[in-house]
Backbone as CSV, one residue per row, in Angstrom:
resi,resn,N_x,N_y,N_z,CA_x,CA_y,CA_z,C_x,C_y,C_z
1,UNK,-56.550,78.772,-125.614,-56.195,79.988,-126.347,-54.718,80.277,-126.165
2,UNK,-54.248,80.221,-127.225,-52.377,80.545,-127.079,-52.169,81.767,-126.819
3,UNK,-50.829,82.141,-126.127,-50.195,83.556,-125.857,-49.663,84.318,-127.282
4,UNK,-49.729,85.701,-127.292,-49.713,86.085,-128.761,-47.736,86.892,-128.298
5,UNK,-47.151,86.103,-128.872,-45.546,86.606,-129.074,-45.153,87.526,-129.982
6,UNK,-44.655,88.543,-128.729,-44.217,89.452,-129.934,-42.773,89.586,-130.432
7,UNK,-42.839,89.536,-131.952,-41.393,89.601,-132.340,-41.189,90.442,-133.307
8,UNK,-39.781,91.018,-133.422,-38.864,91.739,-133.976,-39.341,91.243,-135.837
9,UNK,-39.688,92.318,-136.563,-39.871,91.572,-137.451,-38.513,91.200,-138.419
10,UNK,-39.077,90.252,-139.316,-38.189,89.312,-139.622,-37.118,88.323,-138.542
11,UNK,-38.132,87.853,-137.543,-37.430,87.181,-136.514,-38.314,86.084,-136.540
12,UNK,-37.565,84.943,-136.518,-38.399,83.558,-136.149,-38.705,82.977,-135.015
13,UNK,-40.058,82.500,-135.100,-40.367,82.117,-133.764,-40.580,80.707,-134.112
14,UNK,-39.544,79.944,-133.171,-39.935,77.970,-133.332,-41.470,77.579,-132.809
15,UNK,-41.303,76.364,-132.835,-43.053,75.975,-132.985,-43.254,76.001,-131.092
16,UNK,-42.381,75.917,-130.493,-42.704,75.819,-129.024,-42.499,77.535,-128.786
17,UNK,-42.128,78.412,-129.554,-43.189,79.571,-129.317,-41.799,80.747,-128.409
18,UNK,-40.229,79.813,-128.548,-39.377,80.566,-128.289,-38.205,80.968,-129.502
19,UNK,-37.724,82.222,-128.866,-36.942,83.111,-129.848,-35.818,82.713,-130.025
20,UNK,-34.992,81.840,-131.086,-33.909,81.339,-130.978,-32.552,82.709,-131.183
21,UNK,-31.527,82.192,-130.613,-30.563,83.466,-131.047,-30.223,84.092,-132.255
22,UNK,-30.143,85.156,-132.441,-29.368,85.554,-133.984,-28.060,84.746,-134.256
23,UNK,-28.656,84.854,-135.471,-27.774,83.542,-136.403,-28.152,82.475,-136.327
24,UNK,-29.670,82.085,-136.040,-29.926,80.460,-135.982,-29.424,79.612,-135.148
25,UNK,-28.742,80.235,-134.075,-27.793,79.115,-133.141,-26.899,78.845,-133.974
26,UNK,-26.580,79.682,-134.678,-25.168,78.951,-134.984,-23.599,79.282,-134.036
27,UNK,-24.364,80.691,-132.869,-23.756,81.178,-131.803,-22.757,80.267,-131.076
28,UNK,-23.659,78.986,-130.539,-23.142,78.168,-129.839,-22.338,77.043,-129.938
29,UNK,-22.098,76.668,-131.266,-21.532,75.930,-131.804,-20.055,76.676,-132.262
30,UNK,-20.281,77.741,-132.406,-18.588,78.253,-132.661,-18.266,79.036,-131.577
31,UNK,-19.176,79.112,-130.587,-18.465,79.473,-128.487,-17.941,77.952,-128.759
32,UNK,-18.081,76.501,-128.972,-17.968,75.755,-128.233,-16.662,75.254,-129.104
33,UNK,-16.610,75.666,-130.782,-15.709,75.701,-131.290,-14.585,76.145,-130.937
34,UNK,-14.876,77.713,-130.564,-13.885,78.440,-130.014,-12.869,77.846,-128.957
35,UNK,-13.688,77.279,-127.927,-13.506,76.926,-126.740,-12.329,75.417,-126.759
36,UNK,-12.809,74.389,-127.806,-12.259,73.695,-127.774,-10.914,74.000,-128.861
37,UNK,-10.590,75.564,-129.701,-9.638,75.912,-129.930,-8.684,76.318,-128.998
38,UNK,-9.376,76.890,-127.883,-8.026,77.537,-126.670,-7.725,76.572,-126.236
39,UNK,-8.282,74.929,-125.701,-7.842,74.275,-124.686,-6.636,73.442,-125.605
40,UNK,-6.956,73.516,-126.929,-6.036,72.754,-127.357,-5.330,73.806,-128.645
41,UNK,-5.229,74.653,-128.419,-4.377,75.941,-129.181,-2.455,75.014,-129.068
42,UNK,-2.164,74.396,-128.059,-0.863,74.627,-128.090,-0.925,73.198,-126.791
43,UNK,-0.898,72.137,-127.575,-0.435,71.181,-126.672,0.973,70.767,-126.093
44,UNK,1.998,71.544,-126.690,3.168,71.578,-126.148,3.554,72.391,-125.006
45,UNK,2.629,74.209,-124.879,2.843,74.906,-123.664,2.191,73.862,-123.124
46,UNK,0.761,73.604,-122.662,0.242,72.935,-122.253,1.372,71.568,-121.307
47,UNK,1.948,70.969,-121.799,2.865,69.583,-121.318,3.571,70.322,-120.432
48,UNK,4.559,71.598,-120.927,5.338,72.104,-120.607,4.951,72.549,-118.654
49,UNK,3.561,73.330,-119.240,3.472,73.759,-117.980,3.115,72.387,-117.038
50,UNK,2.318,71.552,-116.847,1.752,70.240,-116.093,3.124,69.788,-115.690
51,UNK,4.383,69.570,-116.736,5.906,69.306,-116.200,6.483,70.078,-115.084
52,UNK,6.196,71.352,-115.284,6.736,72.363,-114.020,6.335,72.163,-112.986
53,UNK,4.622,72.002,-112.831,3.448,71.561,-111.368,4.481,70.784,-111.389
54,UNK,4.312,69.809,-112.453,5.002,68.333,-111.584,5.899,68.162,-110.665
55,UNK,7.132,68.863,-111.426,8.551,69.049,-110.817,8.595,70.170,-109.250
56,UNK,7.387,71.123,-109.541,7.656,72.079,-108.491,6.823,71.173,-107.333
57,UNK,5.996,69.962,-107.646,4.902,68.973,-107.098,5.982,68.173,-105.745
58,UNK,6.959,67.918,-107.240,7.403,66.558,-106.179,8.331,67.554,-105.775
59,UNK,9.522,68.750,-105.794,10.096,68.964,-104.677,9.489,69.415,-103.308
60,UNK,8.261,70.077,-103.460,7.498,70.281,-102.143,7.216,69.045,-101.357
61,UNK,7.444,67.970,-102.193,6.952,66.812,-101.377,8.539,66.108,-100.483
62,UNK,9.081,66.393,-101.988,10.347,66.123,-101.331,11.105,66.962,-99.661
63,UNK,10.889,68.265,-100.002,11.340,68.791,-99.150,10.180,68.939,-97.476
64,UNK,9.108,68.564,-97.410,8.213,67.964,-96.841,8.713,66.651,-95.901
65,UNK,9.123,65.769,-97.064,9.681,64.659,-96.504,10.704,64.904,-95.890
66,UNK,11.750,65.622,-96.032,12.947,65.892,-95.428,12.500,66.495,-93.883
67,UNK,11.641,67.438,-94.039,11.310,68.393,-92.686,10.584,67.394,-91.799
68,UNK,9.813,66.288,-92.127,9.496,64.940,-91.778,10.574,64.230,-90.881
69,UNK,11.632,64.003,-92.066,12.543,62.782,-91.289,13.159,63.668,-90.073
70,UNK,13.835,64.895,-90.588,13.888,65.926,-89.272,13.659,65.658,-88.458
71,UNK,12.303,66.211,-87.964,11.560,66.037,-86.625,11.110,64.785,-85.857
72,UNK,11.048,63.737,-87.111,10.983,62.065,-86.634,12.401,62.093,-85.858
73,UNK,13.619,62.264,-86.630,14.850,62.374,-85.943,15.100,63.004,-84.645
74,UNK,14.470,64.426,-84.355,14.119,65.345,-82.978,13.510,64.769,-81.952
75,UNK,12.588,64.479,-82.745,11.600,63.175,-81.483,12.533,62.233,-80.696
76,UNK,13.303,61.573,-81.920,13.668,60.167,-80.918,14.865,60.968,-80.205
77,UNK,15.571,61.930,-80.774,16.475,62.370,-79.872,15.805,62.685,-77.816
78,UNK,14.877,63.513,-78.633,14.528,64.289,-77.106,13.531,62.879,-76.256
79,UNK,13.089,61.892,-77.123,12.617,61.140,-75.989,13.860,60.256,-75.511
80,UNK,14.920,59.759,-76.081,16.323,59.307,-75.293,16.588,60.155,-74.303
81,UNK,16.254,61.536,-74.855,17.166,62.739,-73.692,16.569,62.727,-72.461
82,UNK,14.904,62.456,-72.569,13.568,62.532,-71.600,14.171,61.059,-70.766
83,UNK,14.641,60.493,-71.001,14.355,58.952,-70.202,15.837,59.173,-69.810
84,UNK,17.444,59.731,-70.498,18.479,60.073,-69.913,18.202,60.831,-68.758
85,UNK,17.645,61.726,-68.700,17.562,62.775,-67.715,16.721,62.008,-66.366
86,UNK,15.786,61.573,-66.968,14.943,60.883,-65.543,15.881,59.736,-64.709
87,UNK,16.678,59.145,-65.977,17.763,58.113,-65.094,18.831,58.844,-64.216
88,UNK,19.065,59.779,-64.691,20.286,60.621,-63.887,19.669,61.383,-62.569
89,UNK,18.797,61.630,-63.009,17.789,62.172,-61.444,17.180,61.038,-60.490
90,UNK,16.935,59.843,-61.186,16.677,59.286,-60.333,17.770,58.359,-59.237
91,UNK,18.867,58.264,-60.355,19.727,57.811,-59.707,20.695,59.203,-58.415
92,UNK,20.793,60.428,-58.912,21.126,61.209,-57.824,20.175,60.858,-56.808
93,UNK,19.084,61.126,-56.780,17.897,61.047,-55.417,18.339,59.889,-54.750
94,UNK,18.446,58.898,-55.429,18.845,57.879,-54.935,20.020,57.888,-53.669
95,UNK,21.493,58.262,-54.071,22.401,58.456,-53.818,22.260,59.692,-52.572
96,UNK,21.477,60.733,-52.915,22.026,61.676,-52.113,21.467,61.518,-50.476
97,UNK,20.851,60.814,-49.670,21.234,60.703,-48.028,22.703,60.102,-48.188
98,UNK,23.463,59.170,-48.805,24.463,58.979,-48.735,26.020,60.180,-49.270
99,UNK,25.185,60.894,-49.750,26.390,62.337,-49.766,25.984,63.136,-49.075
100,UNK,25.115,63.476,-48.284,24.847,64.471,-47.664,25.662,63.785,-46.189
101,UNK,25.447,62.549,-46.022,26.059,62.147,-44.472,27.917,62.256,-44.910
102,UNK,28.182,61.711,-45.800,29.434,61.758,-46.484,29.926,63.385,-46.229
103,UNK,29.751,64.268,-46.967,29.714,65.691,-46.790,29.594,66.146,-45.154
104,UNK,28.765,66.072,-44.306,28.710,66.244,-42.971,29.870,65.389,-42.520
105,UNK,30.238,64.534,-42.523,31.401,63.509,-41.827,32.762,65.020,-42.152
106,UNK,32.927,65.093,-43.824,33.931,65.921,-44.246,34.358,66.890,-43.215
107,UNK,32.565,67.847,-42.721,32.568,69.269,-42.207,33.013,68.937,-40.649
108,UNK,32.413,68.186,-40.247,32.856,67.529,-38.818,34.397,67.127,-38.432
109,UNK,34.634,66.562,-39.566,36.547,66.222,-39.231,36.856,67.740,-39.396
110,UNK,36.793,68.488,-40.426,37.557,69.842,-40.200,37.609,70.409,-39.322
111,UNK,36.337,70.832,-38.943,35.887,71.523,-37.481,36.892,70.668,-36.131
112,UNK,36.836,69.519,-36.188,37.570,68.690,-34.950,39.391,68.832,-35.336
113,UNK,39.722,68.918,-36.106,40.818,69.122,-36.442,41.502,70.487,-36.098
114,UNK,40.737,71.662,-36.438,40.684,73.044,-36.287,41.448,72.824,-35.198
115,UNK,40.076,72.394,-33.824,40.801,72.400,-32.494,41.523,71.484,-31.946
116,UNK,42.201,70.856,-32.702,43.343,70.050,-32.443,44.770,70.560,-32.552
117,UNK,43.742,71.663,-33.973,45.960,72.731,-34.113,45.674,73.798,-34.021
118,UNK,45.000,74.056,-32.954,44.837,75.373,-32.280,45.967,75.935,-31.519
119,UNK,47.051,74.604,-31.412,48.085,74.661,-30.808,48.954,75.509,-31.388
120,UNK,48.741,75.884,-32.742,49.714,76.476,-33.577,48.973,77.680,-34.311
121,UNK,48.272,78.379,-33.366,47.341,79.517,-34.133,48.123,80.614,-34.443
122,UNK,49.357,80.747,-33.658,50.035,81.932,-33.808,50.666,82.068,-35.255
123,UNK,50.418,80.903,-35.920,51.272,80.620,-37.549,49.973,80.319,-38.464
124,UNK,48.674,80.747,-38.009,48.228,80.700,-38.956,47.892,81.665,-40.114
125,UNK,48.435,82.470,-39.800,48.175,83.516,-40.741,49.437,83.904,-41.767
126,UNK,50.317,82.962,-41.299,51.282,82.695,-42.483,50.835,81.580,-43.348
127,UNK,50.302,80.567,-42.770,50.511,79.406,-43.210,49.152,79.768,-44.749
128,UNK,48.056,81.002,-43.963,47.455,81.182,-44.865,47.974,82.565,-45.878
129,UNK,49.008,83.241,-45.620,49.063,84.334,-46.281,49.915,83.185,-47.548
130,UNK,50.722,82.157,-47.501,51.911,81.462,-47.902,50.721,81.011,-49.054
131,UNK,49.462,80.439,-48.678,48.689,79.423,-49.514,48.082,80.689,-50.674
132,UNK,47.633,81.760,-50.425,47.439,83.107,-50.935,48.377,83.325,-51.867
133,UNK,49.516,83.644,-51.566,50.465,83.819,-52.136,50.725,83.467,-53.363
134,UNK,50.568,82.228,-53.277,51.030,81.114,-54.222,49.649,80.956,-55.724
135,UNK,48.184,81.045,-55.089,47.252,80.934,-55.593,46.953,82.591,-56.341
136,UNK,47.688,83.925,-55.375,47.955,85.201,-56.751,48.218,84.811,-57.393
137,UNK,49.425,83.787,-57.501,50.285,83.697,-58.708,49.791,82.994,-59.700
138,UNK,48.400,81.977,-59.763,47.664,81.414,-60.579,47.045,82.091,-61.301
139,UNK,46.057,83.138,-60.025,45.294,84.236,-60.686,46.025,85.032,-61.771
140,UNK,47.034,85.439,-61.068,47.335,86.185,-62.475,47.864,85.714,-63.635
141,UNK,48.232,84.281,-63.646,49.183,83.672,-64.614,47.408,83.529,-65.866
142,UNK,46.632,83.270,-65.187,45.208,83.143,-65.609,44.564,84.359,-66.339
143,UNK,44.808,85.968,-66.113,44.466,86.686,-66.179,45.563,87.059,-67.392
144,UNK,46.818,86.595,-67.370,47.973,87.114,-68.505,47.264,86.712,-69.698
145,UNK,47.106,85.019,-69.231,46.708,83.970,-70.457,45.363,84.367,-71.364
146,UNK,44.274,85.316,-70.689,43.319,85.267,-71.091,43.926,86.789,-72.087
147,UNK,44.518,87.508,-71.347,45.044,88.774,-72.584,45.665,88.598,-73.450
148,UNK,47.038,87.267,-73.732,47.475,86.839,-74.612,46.821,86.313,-75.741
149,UNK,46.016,85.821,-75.428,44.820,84.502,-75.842,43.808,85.654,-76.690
150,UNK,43.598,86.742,-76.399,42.667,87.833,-77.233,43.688,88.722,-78.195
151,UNK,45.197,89.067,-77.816,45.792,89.301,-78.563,45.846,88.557,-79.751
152,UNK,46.041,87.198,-79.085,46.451,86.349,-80.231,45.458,85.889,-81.192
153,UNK,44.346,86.130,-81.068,42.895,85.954,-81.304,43.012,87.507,-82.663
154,UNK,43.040,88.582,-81.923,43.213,89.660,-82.629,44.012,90.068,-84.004
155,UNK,45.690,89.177,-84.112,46.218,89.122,-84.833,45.935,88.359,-85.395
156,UNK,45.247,87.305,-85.220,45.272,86.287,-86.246,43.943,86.851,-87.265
157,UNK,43.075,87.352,-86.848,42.017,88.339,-87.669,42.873,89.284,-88.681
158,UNK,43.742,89.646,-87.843,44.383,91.322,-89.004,45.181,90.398,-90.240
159,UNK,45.581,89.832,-89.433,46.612,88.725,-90.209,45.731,88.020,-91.588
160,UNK,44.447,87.667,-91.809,43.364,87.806,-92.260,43.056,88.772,-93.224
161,UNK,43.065,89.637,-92.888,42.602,90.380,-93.744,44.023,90.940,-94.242
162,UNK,45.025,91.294,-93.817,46.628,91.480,-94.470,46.682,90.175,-95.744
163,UNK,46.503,88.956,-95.284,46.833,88.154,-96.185,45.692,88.536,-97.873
164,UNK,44.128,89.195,-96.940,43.239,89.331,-98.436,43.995,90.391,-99.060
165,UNK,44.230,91.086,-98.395,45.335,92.566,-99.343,46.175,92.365,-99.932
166,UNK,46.996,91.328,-99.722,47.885,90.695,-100.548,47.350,90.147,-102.021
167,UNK,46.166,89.341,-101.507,45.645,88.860,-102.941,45.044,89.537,-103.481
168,UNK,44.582,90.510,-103.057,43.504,91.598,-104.079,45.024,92.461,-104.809
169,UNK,45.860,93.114,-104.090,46.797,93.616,-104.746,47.671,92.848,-105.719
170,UNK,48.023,91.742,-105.428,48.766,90.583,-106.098,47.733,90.508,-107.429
171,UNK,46.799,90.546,-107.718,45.666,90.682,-108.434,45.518,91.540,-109.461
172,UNK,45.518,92.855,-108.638,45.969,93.886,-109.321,47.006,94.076,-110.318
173,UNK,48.104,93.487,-109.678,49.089,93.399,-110.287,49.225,92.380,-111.664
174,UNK,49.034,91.587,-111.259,48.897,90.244,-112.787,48.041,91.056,-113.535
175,UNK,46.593,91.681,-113.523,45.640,92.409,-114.433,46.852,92.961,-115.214
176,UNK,47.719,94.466,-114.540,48.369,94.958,-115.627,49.567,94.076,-116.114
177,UNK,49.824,93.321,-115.449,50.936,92.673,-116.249,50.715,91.882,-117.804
178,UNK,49.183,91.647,-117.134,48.533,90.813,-118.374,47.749,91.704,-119.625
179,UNK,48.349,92.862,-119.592,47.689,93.992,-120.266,47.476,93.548,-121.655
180,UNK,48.620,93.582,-122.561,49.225,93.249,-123.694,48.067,92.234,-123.957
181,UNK,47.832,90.866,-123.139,47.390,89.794,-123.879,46.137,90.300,-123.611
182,UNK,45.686,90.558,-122.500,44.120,91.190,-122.662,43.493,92.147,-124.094
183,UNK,44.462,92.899,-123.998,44.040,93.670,-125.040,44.178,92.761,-126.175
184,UNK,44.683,91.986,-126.716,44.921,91.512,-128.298,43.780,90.629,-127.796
185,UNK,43.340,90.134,-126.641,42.310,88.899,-127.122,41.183,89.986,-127.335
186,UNK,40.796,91.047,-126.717,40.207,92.042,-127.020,39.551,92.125,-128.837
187,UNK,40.562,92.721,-129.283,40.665,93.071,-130.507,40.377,92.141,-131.210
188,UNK,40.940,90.101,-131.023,40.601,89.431,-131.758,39.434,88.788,-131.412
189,UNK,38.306,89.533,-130.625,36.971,88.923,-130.141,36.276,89.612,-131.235
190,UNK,36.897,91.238,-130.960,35.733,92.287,-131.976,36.056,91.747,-134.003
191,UNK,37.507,91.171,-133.921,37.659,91.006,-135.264,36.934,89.761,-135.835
192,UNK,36.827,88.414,-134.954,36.062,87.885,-135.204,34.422,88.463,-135.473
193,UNK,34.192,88.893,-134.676,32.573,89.868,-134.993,32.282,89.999,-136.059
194,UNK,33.671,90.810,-136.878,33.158,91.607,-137.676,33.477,90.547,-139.000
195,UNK,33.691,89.276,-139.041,33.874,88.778,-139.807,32.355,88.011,-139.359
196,UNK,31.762,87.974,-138.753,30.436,87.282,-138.798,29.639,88.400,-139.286
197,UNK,29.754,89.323,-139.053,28.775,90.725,-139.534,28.810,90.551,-141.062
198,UNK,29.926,90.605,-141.479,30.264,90.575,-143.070,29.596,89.117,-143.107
199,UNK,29.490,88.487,-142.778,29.239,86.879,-143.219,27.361,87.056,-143.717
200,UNK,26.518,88.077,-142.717,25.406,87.904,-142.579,24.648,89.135,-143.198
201,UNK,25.494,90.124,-144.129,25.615,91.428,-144.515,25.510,90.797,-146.266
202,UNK,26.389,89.914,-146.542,26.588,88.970,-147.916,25.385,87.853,-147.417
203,UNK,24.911,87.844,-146.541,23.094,86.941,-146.729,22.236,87.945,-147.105
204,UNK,22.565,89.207,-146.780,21.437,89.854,-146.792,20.499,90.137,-145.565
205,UNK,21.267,89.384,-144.005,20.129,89.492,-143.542,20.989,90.524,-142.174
206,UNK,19.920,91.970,-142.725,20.709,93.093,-142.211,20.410,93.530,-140.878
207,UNK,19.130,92.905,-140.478,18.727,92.798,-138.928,19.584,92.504,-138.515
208,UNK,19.997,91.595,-138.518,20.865,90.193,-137.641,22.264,91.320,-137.756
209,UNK,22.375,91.758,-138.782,24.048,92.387,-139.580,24.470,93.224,-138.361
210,UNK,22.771,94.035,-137.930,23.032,95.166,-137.274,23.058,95.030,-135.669
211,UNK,22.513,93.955,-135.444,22.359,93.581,-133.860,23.711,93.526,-133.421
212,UNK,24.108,92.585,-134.676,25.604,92.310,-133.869,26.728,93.652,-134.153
213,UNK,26.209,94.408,-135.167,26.955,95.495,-134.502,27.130,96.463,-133.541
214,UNK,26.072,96.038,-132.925,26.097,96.890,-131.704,26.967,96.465,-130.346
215,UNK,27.178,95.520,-130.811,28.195,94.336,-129.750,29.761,95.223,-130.055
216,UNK,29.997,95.518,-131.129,31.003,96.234,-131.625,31.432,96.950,-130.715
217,UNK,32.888,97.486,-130.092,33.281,98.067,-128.977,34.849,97.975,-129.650
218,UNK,35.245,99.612,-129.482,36.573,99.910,-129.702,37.324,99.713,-128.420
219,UNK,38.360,98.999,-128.009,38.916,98.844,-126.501,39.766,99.719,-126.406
220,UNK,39.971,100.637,-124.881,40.826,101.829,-125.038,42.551,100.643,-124.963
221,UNK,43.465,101.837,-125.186,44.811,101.310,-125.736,45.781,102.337,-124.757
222,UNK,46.035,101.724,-123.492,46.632,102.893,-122.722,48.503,103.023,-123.609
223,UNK,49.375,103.892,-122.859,50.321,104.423,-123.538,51.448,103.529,-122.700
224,UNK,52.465,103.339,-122.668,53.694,102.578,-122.466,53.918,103.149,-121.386
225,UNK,54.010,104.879,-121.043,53.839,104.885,-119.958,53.379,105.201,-118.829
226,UNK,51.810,105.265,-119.312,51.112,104.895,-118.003,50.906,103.165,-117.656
227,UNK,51.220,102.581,-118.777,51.688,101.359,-118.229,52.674,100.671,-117.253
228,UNK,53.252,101.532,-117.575,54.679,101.371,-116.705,54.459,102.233,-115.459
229,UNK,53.639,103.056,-115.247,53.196,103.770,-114.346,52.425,103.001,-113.231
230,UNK,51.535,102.152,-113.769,50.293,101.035,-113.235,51.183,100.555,-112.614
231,UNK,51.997,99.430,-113.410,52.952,98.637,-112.949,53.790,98.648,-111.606
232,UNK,54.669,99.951,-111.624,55.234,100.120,-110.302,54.534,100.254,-109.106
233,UNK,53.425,101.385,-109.475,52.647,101.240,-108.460,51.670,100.358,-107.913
234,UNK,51.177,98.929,-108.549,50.734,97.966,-108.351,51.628,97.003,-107.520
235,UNK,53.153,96.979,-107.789,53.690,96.120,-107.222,54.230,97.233,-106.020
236,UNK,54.961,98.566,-106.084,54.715,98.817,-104.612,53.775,98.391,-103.488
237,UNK,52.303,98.469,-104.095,51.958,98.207,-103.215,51.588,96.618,-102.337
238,UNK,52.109,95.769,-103.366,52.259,94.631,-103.529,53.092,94.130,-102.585
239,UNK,53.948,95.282,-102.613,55.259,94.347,-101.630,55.489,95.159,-100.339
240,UNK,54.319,96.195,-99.912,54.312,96.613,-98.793,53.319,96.066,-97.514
241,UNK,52.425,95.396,-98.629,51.367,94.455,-98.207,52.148,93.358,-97.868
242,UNK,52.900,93.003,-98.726,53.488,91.714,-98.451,54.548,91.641,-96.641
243,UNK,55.392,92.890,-96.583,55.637,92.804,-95.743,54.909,93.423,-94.529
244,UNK,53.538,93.592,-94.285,52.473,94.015,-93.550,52.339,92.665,-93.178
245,UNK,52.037,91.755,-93.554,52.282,90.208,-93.509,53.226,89.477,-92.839
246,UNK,54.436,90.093,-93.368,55.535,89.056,-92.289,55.090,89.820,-91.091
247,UNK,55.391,90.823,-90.787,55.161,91.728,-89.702,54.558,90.997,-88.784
248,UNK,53.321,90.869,-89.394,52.219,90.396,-88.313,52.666,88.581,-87.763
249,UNK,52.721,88.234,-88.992,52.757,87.022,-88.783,54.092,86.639,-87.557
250,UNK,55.261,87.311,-87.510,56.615,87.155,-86.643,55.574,87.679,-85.543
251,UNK,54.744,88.731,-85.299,54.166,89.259,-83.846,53.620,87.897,-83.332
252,UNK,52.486,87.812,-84.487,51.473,86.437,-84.052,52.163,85.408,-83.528
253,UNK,53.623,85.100,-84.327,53.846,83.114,-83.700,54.891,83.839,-82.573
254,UNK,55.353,84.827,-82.614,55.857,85.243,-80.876,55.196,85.106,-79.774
255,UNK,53.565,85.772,-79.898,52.767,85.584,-79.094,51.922,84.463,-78.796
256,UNK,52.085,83.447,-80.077,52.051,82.100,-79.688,52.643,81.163,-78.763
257,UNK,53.891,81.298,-79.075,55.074,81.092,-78.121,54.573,80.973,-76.805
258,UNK,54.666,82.599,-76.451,54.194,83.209,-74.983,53.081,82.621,-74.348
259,UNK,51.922,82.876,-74.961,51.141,81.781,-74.640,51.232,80.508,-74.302
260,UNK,51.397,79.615,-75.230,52.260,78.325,-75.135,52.949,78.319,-73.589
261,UNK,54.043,79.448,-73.296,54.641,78.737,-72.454,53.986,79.304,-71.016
262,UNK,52.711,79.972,-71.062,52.207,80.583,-70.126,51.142,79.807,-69.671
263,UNK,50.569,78.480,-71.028,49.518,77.467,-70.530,50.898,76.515,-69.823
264,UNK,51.366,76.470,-70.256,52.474,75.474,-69.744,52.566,75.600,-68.191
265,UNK,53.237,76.519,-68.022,53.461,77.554,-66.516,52.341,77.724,-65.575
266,UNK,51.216,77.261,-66.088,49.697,77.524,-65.229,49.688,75.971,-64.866
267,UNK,49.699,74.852,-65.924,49.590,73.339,-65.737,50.048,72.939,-64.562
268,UNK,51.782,73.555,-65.005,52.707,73.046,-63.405,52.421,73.377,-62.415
269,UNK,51.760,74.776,-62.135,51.749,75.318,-60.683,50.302,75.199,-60.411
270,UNK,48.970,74.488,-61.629,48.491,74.093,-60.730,48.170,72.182,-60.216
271,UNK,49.062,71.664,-61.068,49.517,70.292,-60.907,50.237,69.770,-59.599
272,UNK,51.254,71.455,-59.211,52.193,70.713,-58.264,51.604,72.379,-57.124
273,UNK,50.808,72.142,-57.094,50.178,73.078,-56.244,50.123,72.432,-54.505
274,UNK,49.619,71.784,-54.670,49.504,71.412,-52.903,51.204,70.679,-52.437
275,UNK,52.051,70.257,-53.687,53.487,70.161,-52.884,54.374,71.217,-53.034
276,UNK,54.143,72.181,-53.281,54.706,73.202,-53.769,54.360,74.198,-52.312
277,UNK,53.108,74.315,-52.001,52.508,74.503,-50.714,53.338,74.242,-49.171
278,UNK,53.077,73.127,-49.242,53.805,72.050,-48.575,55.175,71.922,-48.333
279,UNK,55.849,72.301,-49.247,56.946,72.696,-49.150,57.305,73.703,-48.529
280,UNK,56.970,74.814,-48.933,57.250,76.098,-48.066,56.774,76.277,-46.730
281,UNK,55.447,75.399,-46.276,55.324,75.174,-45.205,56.381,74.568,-44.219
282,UNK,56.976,73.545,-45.064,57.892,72.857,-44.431,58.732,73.893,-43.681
283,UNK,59.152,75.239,-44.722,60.454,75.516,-44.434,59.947,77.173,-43.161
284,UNK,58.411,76.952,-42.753,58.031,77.991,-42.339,58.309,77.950,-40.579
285,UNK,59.063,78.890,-40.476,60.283,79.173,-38.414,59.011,79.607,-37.726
């Protein structure tokens, strides 16, 4: 005994007793129509975009590879550095009962020596105020050098930025000098325009006519003399900058100099330091 189906009237029922869709199925055939209209609506975006993956594809790979060779490169560094370091330690360990007895021999002669010129203790406190003496005079030649050395450090910064003031003002200056030609190329940018406007006005095509008139721009037209006004005061300041510049620059290679002859002056005294010593010992009553 069959099942009794109920349907919508004027609705067909197929012989296996199911309700096909409205419209006969013809539903699915234009979803599938549809469907194969979007995928292929536009096979050129389509390329376009798969080109971009591509390109954005291979620089990730590229730059992948790079961060690759990198660290391949890091590696072999730090395992050279790993096997440098173990050679240098192993070779100190090695070495050191032989500096440590070396070093003790050193401390032992001093000590035995001490009381050998004990004979002459009553001069030792010249012989050490004399060695003092001499080694202030390093210290501070050391202590000049390091203030010169930040001066000179200092000016050469201002000096820096004096020289950008120069060019931003120097700058300034050519702008108005170059007034005249600015302005006429000005005028013959907008006159060309307007001979393309007219060109596309006689097509008829008044969109286009009007876009580009909006590009249209009257350029202001200053007076002779606020020109001449710009002018002076552009190059005043042009040439106060300029000599803000020598200024510095005569301070700077002075204090170059000084320097210079203050590394100089440190070399000798501490080059000829222990005969220099020695000497005055010589001459010590």
């Amino acid at each position: 005994m069959s099942e009794n189906v109920e349907t919508n009237p004027g609705q067909k029922v197929d012989p296996q007793g199911q309700t096909p869709p409205e419209g006969g199925g013809q539903d699915t055939g234009q979803g599938l129509a549809q469907g194969q209209e979007n995928v292929n609506d536009d096979p050129g975006k389509k390329l376009t975009e798969l080109a971009d993956a591509l390109k954005k594809s291979q620089e990730t790979i590229e730059t992948q590879q790079k961060a690759k060779d990198r660290y391949n490169a890091d590696l072999n560094e730090l395992k050279g550095l790993a096997a440098e370091i173990e050679q240098i330690v192993a070779g100190y360990e090695k070495a050191l009962p032989d500096l440590n007895q070396r070093r003790e021999n050193i401390e032992i002669y001093k000590n035995c020596k001490s009381k050998e010129l004990e004979n002459i203790k009553d001069k030792w406190e010249k012989i050490i105020t004399i060695r003092k003496n001499y080694d202030d005079k390093i210290t501070k030649l050391k202590s000049d050098i390091g203030e010169k050395t930040k001066k000179y450090d200092d000016n050469l910064k201002k000096l820096a930025g004096l020289r950008d003031k120069v060019a931003k003002n120097k700058s300034k200056y050519e702008e108005y000098k170059n007034s005249q030609k600015a302005l006429e190329a000005s005028l013959k940018s907008m006159e060309d325009l307007t001979k393309e406007i007219n060109k596309e006005v006689e097509g008829k095509k008044y969109y286009r006519a009007y876009g580009l008139l909006l590009d249209v721009t009257t350029p202001e037209i200053k007076g002779k003399d606020t020109l001449a006004k710009e002018l002076k005061e552009a190059w005043t300041d042009l040439f106060a900058a300029k000599e803000e510049v020598r200024t510095c620059e005569g301070d700077t290679d002075w204090l170059k100099i000084r320097l210079e002859a203050d590394k100089n002056s440190l070399l000798e005294l501490e080059k000829n330091r222990r005969a220099d010593i020695l000497k005055a010992l010589d001459a010590l009553k």
